[in-house]
N, C-alpha and C positions, 0 to 999 in steps of 0.2 A: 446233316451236322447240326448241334442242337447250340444254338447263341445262350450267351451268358450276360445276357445285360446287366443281370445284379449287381457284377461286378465294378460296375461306371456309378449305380444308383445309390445313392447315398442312404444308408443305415440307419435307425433310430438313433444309435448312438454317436453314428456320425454327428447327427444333428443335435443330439445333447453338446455335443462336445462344441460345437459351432456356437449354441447361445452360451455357454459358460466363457465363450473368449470375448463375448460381448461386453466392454468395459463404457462405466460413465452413465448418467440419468438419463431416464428417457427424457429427448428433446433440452439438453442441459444447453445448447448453442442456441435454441430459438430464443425467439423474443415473447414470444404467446406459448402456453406449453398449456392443457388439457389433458389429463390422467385421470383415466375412468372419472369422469367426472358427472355427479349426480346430484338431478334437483328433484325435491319432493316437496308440494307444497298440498293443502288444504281445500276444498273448492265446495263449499255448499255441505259439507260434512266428509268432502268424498278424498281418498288419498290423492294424487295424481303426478305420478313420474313426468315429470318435464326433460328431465335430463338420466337416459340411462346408461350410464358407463360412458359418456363420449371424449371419445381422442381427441385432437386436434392437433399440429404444431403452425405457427404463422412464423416467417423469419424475416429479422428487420430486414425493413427496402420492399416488404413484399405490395401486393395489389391483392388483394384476395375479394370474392363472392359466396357469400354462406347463401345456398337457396332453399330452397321445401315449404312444404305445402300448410297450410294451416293449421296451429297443432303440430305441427311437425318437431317444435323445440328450439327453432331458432332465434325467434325473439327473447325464450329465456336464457340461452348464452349469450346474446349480444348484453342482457342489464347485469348479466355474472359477471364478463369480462369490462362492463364499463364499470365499475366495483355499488350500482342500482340497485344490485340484489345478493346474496349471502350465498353461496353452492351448501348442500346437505352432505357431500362427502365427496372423497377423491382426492384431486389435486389441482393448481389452477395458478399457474404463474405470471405475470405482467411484466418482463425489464427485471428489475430485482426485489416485484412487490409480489406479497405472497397471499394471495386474497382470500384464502381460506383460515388466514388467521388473524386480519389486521382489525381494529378499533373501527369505533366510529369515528374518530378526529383522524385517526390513519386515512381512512374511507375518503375525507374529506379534501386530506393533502394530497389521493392521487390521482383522484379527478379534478382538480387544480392544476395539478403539473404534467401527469402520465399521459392524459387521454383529452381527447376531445370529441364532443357528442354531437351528432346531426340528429334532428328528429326527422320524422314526416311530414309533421303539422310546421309548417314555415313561423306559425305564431308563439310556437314554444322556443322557436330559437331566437328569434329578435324581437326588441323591444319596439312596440311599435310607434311611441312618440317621440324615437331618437333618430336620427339622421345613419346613414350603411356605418357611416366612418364614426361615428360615436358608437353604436353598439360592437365594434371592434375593440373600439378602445374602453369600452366599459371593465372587460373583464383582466386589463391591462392595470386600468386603475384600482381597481382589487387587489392585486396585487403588488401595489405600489408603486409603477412603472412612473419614470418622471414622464411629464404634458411632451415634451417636444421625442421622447421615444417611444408613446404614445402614438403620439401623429405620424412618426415614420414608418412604425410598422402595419397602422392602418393602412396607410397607402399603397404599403407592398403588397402586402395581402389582397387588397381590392384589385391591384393591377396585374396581379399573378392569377387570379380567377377573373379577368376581362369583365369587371364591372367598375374597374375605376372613376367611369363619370356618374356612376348613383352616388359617389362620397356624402353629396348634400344633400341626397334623397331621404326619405322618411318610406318604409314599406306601401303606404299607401300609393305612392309613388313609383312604386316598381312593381315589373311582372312578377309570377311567381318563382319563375328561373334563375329571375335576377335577383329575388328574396332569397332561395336557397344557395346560391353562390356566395352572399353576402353570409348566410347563416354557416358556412363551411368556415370564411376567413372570421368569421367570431370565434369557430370552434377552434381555431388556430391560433387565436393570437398568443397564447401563453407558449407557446412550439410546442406542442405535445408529441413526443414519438410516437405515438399510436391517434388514427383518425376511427371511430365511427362511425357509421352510416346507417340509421334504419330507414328501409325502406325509402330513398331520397328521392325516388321519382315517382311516387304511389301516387301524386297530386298531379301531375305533370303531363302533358302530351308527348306524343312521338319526340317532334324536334325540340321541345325545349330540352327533356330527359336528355336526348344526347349532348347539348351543353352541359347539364352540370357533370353528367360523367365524364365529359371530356374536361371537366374541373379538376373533377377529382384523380386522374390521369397528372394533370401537370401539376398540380402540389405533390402528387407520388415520384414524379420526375424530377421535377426542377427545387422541391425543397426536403425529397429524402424521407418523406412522411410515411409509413406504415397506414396503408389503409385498408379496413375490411368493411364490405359493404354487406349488410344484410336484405335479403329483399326475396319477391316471389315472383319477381319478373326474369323470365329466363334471356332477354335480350340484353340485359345488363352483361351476364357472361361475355358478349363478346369485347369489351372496353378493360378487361381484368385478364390477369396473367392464368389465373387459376380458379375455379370453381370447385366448392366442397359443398356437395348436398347432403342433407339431412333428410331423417327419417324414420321415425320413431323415437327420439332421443338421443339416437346417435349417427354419425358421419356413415351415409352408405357407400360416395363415389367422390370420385374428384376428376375434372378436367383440367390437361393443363396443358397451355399453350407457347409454341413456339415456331420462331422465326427461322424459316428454312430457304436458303437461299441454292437458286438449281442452276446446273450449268451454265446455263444464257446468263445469268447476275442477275433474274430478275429474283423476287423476295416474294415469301408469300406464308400466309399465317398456316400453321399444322395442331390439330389437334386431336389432343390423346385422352382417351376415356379411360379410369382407374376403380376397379372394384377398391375398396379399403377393408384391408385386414386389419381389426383393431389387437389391443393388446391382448385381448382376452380370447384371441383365435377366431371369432367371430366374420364371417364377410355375409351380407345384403345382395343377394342373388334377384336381379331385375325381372320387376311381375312376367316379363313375356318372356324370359329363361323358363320359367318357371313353368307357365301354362303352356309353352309348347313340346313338353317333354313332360305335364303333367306331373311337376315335382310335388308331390304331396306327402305328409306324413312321414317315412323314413327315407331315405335316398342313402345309398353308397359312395363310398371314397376309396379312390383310388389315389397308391403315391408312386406316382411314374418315375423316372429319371432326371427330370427336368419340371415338372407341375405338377397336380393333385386334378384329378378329372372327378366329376359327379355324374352319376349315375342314378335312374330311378331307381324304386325297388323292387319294382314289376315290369318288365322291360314288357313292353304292345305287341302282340303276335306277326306284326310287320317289320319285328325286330328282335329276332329270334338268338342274337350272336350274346356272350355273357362280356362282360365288363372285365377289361385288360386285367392282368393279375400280374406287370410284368415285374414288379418286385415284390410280390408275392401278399403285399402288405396292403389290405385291403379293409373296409369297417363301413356296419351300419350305422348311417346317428338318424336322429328325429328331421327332416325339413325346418322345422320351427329356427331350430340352431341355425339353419344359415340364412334364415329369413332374417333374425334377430340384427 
């Protein structure tokens, strides 16, 4: 007797019909929203794509980790979304600032209020002839802040990132741990709903690293702070709810973590690795998918009932059987595409 699976697998036009019922902008609820979003800049005469088509969505309250390798693209969407540098094309939204269209004095009021920036270098974030609790309140009084809400919020901030007793200190004065903790509640003091991170432990040892990310942990706790950390160190992932990797210009994976708690009551952390399918159909099929199956050049698709399988295009003599056909709807593309 001959099975009729077709009948379960969903159609072309099933699936037209599916995204036609999709109503609303892409990522119109997040708080971060990236739509093919694209940096081209100049370098020594030469073009160079920084950013090609990349997604993103972050949603307030989130913890997030942009990782990849050098070149990879993500230091230039960390200076697009802190409004440091200009996108070439796409879309690119902030809260309700639209960065692909604002001013320079717009530029200026939303990294004043929107955001606040960590650097690396601990001496681009503090000043260093001012004491932890003056360069808190420096950018307080910029703002206009009166002296005595000045002073209270310095304090909060110093004692919400456990350096309260550097208040008198001057950086010379303090570790580097204890310099970038301090440089986190600078970048707080105006309450910016979006935090910054590049790179924050790139200067740091084992254990200090884990203090400021355990920083950066309880201002995302305890004051509700959106924070995305940029960096190339993969042990940061473990301190952040979600890791999105970069690669080539744009998002290949994301890890995302959750708390799963088993019969006995006890708790314990679970994590799930996510190819990313961008807008444009596109997904980043990992180097050792790749070379253990010898993906090269064109590869097959197949659209099952439930997934989409790949297939090479010369299957190996120790693998003689052909590529399921069970909805009959099958196609060769180039490797390249799903490398992209």
């Amino acid at each position: 007797m001959n099975a009729t699976p077709t009948a379960l697998a969903p159609t072309l036009g099933t699936l037209e019909e599916r995204a036609r019922q999709r109503t609303g902008a892409f990522g119109e609820d997040a708080l971060i929203v990236c739509d093919s979003l694209v940096r081209i800049y100049q370098s020594e005469g030469v073009e160079v794509q920084a950013l090609q088509g990349l997604d993103l969505l972050v949603e307030q309250g989130e913890l997030v980790a942009i990782v990849g390798a050098s070149g990879s693209g993500k230091s230039t969407l960390l200076s697009v979304l802190s409004g440091l540098d200009v996108p070439t094309a796409g879309r690119v939204r902030v809260g309700p600032w639209d960065l692909m269209s604002m001013s320079a004095k717009q530029r200026v009021a939303y990294r004043r209020s929107m955001v606040g920036f960590v650097w690396q270098q601990t001496a681009r974030n503090i000043v260093p002839y001012l004491t932890a609790a003056e360069n808190v309140e420096f950018p307080l009084a910029l703002a206009g802040a009166r002296r005595r809400v000045r002073r209270a919020r310095a304090a909060e901030l110093l004692d919400v990132l456990g350096v309260g007793y550097c208040a008198d200190r001057r950086p010379s004065q303090m570790s580097g741990g204890e310099q970038q903790r301090v440089a986190i509640a600078v970048a707080l003091a105006n309450s910016p709903q979006v935090l910054f991170a590049d790179e924050p432990t790139g200067e740091l040892d084992t254990a200090t690293s884990h203090d400021v990310l355990e920083g950066l942990r309880t201002v995302n706790r305890e004051l509700g702070t959106t924070v995305v950390v940029v960096t190339h160190d993969s042990s940061v992932s473990e301190h952040v709810q979600r890791t999105v990797a970069i690669r080539d210009g744009r998002t290949s994976s994301e890890v995302v973590r959750r708390t799963h708690t088993a019969d006995d009551g006890t708790e314990h952390v679970v994590a799930e690795e996510f190819a990313v399918l961008d807008r444009a159909g596109r997904v980043q099929l990992p180097r050792e998918y790749r070379e253990a199956l010898d993906l090269v050049g064109k590869v097959r698709l197949a659209l099952e009932s439930s997934h989409v399988s790949v297939w090479p295009d010369r299957l190996p003599p120790d693998r003689p059987q052909e590529p399921p056909t069970r909805t009959g709807r099958h196609r060769a593309v180039p490797a390249h595409e799903e490398q992209q």
